[in-house]
Jmol script that loads the backbone (N, CA, C; Angstrom):
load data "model"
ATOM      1  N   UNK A   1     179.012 140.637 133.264  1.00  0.00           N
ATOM      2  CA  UNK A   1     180.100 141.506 132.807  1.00  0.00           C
ATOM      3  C   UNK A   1     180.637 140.927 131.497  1.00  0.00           C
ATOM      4  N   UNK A   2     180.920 141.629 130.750  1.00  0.00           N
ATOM      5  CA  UNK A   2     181.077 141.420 129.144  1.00  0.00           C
ATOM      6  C   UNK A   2     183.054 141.445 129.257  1.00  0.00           C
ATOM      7  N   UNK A   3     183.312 139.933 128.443  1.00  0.00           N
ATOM      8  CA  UNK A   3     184.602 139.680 128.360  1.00  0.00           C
ATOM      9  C   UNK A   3     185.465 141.462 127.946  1.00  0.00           C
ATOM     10  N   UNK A   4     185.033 141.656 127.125  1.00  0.00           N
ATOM     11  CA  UNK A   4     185.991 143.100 127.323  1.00  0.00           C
ATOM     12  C   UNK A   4     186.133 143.939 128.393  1.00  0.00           C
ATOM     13  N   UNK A   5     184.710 144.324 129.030  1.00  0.00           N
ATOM     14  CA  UNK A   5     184.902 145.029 130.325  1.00  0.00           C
ATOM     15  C   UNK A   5     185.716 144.104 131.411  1.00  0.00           C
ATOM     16  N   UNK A   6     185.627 142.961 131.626  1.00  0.00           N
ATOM     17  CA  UNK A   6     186.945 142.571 132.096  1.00  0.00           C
ATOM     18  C   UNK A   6     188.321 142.518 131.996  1.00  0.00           C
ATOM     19  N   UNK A   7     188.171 142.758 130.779  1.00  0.00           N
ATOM     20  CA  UNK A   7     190.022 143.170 129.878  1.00  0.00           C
ATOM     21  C   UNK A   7     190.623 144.413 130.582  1.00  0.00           C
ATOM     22  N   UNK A   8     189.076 145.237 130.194  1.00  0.00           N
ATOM     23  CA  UNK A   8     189.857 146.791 130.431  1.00  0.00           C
ATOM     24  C   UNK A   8     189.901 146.650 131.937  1.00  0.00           C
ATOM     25  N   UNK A   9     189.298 146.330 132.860  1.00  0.00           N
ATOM     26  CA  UNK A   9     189.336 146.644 134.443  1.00  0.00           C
ATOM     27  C   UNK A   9     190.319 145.770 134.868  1.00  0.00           C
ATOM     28  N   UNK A  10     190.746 144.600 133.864  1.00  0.00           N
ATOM     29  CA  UNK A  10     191.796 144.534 134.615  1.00  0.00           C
ATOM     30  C   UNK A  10     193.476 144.937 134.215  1.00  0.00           C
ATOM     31  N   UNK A  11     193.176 145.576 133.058  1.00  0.00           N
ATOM     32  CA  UNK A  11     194.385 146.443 132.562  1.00  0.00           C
ATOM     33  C   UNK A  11     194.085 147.749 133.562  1.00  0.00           C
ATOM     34  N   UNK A  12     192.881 148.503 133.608  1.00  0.00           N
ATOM     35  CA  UNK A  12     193.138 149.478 134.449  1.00  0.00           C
ATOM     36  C   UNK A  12     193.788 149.237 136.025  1.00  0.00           C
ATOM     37  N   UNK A  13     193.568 148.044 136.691  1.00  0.00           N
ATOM     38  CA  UNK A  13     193.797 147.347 137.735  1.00  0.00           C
ATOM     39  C   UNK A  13     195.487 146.908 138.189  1.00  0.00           C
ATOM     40  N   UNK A  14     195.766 146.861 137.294  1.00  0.00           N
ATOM     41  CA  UNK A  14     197.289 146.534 137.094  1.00  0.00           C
ATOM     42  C   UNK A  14     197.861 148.278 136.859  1.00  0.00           C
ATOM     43  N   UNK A  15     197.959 148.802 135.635  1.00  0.00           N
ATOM     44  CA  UNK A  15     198.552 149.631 134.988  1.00  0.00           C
ATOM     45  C   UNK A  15     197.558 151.243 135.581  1.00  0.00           C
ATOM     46  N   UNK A  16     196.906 151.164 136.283  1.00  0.00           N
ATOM     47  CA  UNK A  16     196.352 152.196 137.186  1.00  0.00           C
ATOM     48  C   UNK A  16     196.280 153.821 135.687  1.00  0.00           C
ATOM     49  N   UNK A  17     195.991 153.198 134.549  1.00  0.00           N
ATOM     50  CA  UNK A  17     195.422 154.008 133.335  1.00  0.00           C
ATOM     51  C   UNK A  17     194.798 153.386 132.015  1.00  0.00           C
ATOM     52  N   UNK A  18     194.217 154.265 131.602  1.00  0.00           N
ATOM     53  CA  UNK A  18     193.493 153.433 130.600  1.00  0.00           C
ATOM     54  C   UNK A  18     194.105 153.462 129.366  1.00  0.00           C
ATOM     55  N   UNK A  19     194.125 152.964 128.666  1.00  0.00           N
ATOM     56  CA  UNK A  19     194.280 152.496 127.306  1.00  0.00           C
ATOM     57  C   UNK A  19     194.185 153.628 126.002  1.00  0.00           C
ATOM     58  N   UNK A  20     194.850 154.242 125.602  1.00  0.00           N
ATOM     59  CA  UNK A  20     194.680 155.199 124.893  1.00  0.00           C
ATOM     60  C   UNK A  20     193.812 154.880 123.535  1.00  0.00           C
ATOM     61  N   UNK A  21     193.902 153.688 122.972  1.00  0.00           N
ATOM     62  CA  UNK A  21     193.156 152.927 121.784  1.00  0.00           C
ATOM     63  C   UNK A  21     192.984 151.338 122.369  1.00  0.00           C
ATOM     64  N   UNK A  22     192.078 150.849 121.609  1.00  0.00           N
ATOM     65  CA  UNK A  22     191.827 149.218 121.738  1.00  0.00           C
ATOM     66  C   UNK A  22     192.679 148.132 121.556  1.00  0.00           C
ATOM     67  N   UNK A  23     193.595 148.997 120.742  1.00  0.00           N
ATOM     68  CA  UNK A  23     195.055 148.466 120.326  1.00  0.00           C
ATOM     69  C   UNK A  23     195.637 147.582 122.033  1.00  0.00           C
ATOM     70  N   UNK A  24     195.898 149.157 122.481  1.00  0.00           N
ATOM     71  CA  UNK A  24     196.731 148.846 123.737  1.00  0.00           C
ATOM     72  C   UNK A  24     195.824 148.346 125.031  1.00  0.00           C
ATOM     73  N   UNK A  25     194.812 147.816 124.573  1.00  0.00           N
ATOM     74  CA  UNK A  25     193.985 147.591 125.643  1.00  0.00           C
ATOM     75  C   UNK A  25     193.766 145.942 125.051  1.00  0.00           C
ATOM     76  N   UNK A  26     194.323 145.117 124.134  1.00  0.00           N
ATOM     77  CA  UNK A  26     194.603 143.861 123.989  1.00  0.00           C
ATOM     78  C   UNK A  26     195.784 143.660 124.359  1.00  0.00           C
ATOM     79  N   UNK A  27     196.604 144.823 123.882  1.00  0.00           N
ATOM     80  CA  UNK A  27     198.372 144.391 124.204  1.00  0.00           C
ATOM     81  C   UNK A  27     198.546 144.175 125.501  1.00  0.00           C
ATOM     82  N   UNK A  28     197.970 145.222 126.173  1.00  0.00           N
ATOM     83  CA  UNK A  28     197.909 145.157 127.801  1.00  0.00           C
ATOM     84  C   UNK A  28     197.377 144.260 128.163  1.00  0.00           C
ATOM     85  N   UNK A  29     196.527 143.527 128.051  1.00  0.00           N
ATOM     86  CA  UNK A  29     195.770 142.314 128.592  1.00  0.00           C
ATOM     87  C   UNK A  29     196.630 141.472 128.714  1.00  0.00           C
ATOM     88  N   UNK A  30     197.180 141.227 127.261  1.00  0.00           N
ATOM     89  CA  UNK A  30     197.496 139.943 127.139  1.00  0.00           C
ATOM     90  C   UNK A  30     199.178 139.852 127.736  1.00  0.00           C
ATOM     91  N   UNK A  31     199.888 140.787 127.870  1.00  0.00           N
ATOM     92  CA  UNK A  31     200.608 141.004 128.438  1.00  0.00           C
ATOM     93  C   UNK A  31     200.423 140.563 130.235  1.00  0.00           C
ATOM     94  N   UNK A  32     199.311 141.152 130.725  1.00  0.00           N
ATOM     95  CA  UNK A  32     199.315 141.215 131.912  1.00  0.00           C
ATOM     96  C   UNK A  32     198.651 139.598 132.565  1.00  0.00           C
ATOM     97  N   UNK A  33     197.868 139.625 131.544  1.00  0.00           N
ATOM     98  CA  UNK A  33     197.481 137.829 131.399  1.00  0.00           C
ATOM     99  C   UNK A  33     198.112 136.691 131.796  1.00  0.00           C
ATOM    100  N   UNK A  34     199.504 136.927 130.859  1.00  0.00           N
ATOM    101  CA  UNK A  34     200.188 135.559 130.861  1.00  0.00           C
ATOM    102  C   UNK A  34     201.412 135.840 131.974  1.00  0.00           C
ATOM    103  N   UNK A  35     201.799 137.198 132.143  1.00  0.00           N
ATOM    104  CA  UNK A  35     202.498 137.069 133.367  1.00  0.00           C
ATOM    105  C   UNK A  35     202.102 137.831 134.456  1.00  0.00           C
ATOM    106  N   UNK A  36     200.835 137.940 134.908  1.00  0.00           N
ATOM    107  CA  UNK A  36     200.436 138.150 136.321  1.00  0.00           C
ATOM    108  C   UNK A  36     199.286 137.108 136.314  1.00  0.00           C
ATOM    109  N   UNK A  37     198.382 137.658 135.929  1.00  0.00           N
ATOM    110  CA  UNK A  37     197.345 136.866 136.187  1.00  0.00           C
ATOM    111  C   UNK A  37     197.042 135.442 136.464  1.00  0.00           C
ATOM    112  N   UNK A  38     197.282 134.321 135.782  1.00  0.00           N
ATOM    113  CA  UNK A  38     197.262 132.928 135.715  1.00  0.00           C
ATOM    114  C   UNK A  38     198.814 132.541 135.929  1.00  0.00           C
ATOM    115  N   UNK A  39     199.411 132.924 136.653  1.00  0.00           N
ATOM    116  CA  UNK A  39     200.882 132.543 137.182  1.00  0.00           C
ATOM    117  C   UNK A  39     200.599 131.160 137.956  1.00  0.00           C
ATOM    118  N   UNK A  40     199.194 131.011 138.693  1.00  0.00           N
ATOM    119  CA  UNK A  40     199.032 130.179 139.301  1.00  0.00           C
ATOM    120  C   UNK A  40     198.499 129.106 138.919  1.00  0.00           C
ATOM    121  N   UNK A  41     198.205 128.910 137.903  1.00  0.00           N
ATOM    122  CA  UNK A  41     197.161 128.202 137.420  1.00  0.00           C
ATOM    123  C   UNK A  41     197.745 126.744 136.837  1.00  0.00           C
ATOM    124  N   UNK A  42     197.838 125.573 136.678  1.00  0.00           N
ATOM    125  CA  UNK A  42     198.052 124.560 136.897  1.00  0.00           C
ATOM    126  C   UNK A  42     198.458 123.936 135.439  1.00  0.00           C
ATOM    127  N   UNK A  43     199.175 124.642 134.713  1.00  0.00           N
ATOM    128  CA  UNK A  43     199.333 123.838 133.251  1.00  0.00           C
ATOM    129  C   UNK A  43     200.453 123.744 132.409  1.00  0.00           C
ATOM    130  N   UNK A  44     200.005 123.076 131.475  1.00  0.00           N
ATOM    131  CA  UNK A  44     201.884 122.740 131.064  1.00  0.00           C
ATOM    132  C   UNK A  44     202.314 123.740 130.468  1.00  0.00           C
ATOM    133  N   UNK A  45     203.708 124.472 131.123  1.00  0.00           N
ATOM    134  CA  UNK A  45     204.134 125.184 130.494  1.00  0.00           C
ATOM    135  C   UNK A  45     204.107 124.986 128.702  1.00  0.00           C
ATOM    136  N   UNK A  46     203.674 124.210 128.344  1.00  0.00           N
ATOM    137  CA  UNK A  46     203.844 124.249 126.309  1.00  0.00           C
ATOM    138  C   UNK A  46     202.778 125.331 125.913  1.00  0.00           C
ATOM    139  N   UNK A  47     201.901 124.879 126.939  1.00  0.00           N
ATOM    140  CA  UNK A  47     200.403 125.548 126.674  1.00  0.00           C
ATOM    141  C   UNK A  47     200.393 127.078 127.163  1.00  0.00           C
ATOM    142  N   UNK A  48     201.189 127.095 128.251  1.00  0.00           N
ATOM    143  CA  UNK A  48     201.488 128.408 128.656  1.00  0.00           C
ATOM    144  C   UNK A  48     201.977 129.459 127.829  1.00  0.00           C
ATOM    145  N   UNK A  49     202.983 128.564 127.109  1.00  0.00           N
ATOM    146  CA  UNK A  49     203.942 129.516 125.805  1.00  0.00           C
ATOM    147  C   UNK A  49     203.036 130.338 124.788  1.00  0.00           C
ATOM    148  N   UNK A  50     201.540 129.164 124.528  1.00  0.00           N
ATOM    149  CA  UNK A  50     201.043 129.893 123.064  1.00  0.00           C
ATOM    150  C   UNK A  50     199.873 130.913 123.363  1.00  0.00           C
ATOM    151  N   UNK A  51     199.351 131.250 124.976  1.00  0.00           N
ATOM    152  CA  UNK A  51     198.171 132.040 125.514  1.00  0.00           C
ATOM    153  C   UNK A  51     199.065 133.506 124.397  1.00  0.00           C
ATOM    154  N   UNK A  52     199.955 134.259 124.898  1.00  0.00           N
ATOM    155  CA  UNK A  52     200.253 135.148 123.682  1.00  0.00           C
ATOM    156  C   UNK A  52     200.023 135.303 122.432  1.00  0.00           C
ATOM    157  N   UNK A  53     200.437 134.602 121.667  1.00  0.00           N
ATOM    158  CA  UNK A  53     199.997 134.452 120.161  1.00  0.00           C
ATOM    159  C   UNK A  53     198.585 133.753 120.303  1.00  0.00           C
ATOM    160  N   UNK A  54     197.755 133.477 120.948  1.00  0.00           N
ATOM    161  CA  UNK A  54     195.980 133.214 120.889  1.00  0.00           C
ATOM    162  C   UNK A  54     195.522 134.088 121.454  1.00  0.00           C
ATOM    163  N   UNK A  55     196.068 135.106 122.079  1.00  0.00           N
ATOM    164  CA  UNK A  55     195.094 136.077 122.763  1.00  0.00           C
ATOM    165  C   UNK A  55     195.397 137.355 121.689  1.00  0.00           C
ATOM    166  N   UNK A  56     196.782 137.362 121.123  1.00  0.00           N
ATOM    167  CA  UNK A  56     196.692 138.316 120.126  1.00  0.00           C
ATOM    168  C   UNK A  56     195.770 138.545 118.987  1.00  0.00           C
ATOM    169  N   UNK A  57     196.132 136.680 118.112  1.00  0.00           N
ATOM    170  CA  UNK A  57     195.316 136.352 117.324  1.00  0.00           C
ATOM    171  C   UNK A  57     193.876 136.705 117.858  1.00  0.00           C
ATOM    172  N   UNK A  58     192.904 136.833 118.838  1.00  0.00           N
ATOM    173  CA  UNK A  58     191.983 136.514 119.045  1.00  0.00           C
ATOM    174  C   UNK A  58     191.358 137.960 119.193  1.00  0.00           C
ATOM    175  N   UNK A  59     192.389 139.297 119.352  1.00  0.00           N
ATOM    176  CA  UNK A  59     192.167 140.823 119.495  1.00  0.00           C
ATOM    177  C   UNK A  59     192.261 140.937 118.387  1.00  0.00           C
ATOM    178  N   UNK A  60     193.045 140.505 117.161  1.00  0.00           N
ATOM    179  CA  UNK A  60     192.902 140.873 115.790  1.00  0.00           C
ATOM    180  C   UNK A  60     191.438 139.929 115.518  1.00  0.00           C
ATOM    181  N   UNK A  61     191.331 139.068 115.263  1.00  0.00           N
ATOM    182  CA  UNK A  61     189.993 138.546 115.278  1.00  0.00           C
ATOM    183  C   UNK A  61     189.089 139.851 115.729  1.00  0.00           C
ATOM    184  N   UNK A  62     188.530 140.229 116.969  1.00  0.00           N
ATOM    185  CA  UNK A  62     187.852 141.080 117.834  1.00  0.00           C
ATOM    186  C   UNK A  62     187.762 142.335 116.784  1.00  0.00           C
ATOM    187  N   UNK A  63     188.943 143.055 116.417  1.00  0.00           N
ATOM    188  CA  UNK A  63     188.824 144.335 115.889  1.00  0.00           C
ATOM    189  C   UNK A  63     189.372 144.445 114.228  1.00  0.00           C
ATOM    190  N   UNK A  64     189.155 143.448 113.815  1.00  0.00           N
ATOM    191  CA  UNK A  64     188.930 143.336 112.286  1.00  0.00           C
ATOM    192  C   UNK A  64     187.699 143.473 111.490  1.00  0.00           C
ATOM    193  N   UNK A  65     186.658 144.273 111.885  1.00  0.00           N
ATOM    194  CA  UNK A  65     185.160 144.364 112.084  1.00  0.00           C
ATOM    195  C   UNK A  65     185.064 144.906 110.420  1.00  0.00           C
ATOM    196  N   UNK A  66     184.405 145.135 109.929  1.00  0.00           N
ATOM    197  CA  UNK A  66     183.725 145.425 108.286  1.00  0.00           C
ATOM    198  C   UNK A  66     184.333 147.217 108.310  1.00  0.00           C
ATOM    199  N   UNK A  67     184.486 147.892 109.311  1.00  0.00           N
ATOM    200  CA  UNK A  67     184.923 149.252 108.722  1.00  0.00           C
ATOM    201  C   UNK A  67     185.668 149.144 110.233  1.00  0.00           C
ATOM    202  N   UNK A  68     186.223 150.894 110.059  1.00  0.00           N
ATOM    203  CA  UNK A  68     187.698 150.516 110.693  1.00  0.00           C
ATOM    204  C   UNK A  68     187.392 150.812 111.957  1.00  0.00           C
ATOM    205  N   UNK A  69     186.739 151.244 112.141  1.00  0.00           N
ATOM    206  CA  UNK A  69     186.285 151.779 113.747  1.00  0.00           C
ATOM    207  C   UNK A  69     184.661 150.369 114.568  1.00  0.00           C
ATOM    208  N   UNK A  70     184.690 148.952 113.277  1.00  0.00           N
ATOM    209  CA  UNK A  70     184.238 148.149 114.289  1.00  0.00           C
ATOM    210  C   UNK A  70     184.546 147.210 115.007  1.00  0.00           C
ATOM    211  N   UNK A  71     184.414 147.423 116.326  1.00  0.00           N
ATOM    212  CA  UNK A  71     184.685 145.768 117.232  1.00  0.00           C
ATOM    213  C   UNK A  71     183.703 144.845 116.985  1.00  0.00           C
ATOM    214  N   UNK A  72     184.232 143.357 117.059  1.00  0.00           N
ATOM    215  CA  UNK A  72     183.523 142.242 117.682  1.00  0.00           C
ATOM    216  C   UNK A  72     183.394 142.104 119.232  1.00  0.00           C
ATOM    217  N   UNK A  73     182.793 142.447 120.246  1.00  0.00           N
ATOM    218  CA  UNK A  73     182.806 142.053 121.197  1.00  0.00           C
ATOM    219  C   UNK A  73     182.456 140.746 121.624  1.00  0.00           C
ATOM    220  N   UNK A  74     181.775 140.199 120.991  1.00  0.00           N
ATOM    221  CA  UNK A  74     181.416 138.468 121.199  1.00  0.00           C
ATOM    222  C   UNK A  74     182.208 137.982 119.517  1.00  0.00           C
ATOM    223  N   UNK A  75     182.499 136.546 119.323  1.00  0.00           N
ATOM    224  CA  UNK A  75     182.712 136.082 118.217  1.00  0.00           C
ATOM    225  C   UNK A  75     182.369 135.065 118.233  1.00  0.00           C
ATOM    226  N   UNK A  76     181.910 134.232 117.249  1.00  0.00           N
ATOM    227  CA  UNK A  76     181.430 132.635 116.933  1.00  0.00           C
ATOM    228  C   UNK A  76     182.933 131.578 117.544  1.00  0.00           C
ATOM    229  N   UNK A  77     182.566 130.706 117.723  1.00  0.00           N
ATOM    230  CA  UNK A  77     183.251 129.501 118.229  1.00  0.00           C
ATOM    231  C   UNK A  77     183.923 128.677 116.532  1.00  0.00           C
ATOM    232  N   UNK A  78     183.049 129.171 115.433  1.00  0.00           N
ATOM    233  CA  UNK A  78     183.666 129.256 114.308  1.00  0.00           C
ATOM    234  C   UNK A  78     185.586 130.182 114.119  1.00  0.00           C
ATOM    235  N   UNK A  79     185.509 131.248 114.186  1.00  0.00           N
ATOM    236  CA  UNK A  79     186.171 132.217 114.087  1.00  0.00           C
ATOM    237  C   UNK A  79     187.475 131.960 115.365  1.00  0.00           C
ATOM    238  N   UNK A  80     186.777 131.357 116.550  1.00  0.00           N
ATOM    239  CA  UNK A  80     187.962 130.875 117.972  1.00  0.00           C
ATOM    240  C   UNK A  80     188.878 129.375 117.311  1.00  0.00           C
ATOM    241  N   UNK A  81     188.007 128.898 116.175  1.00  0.00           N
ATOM    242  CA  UNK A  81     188.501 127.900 115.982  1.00  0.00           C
ATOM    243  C   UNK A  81     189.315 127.891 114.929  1.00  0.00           C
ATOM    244  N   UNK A  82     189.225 129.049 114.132  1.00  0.00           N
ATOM    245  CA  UNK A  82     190.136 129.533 112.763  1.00  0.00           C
ATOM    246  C   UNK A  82     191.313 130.344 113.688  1.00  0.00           C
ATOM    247  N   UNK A  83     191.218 131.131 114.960  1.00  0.00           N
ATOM    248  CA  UNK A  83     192.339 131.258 115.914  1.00  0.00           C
ATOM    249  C   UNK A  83     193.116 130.479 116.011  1.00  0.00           C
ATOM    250  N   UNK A  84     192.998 129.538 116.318  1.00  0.00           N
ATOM    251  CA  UNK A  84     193.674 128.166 116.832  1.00  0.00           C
ATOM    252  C   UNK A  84     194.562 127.755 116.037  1.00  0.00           C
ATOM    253  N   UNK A  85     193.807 127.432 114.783  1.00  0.00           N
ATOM    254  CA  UNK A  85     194.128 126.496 113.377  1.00  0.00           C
ATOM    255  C   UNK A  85     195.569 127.556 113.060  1.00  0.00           C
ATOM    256  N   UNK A  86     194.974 128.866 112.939  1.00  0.00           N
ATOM    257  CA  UNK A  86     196.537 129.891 112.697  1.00  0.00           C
ATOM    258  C   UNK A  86     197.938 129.688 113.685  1.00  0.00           C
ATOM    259  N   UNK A  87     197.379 129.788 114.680  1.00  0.00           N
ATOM    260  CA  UNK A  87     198.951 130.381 115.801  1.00  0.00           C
ATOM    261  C   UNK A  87     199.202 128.189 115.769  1.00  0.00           C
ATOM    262  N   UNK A  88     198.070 127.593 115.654  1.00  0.00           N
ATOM    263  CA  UNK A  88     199.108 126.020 115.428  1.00  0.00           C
ATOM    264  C   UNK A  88     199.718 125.929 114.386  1.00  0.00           C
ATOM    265  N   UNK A  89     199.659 126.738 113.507  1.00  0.00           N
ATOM    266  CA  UNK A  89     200.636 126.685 111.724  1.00  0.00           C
ATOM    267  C   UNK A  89     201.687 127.442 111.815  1.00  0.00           C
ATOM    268  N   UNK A  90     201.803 128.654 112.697  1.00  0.00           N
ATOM    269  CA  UNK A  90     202.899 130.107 112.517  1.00  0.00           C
ATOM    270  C   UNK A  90     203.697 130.138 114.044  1.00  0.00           C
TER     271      UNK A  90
END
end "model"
wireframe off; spacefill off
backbone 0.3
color backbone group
């Protein structure tokens, strides 16, 4: 299963509709991400704080594609790492 089709099933899963654009189908994720999903999960709240601004950063990454209607569905570990370098500066 391809990291996006997990995005959307589990935005559809929560929010019982789909996503009108790709837009709201990162917002929703990442929304539903940091406060449902991994509620349980074992880490320091500091780290907890920045999953928002890296999962955003990381949907603009995704749909910043060469014309306006392309996604990245996979991205280089290059590009995850220019993620990082941003939301640790802003």
């Amino acid at each position: 299963m391809t990291m996006f089709l997990l995005m959307l099933c589990s935005v559809f899963g929560y929010n019982k509709v789909i996503p009108a654009h790709l837009g709201l189908v990162f917002r929703s994720f990442t929304q539903t991400y940091s406060s449902r999903l991994k509620q349980d999960v074992p880490v320091d709240e500091s780290s907890r704080r920045w999953w928002d601004r890296l999962l955003q950063e990381l949907a603009w990454v995704m749909t910043n594609g060469e014309s306006k209607t392309e996604i990245m569905v996979a991205i280089s570990r290059q590009k995850i790492a220019l993620a990082l370098v941003i939301c640790s500066i802003t």
